[in-house]
Phi, psi and omega in degrees: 000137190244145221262125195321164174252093173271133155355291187280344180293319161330312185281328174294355162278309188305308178292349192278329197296336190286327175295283186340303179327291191292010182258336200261301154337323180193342167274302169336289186296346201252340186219336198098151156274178191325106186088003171226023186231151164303319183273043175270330165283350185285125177280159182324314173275334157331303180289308158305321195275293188345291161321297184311315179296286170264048147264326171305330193244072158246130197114353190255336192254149195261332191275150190299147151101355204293278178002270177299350181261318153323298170327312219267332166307309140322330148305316219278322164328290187310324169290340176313268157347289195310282219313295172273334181296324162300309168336295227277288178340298170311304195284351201246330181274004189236008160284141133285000000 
C-alpha cells in the first residue's frame, strides 16, 4: 500500500530542498563542510544561541529577503543540534 501524500511532509521537502540550495551555494563555499568549518566545533548551546540570534531579529532587519534567509538559518541550525545531541546519545549509551 503506498504511503500518503501529507501536505505538510510535501511541504516540509520543498522547504528542505531550499536549505539544501543554501547549504550547497554559500554556506559550503563560504565556512566549508561539515569538519572543515567553525561549527564543527560548536556544542548543542552553541548552536541554540545561534538559532536565538536569528530568531530574535526577525522584523529588524530592512534588506529584503533577511527573514526568510534567517528561517532557513535556523533549519539548517537546528538540524545541526538534532544531529549532535543524536551523537551525544549514541556515545552516552554505548559507555560502559
Amino acid at each position: 500500500m503506498p504511503e500518503p501524500t501529507l501536505v505538510k511532509v510535501v511541504k516540509w521537502k520543498l522547504f528542505s530542498r531550499t536549505v539544501s540550495s543554501h547549504i550547497i551555494d554559500y554556506v559550503v563555499p563560504q565556512y566549508g563542510d561539515t569538519g572543515n568549518d567553525e561549527c564543527s566545533d560548536y556544542t548543542v548551546e552553541d548552536i541554540i544561541k545561534q538559532i536565538k540570534k536569528y530568531a530574535a531579529r526577525n522584523g529588524k532587519n530592512s534588506r529584503v529577503g533577511q527573514e526568510k534567509l534567517d528561517l532557513i538559518k535556523i533549519a539548517h541550525y537546528a538540524q545541526m543540534a538534532y544531529e549532535l545531541i543524536e551523537t551525544q546519545e549514541e556515545d552516552n549509551a554505548n559507555r560502559p
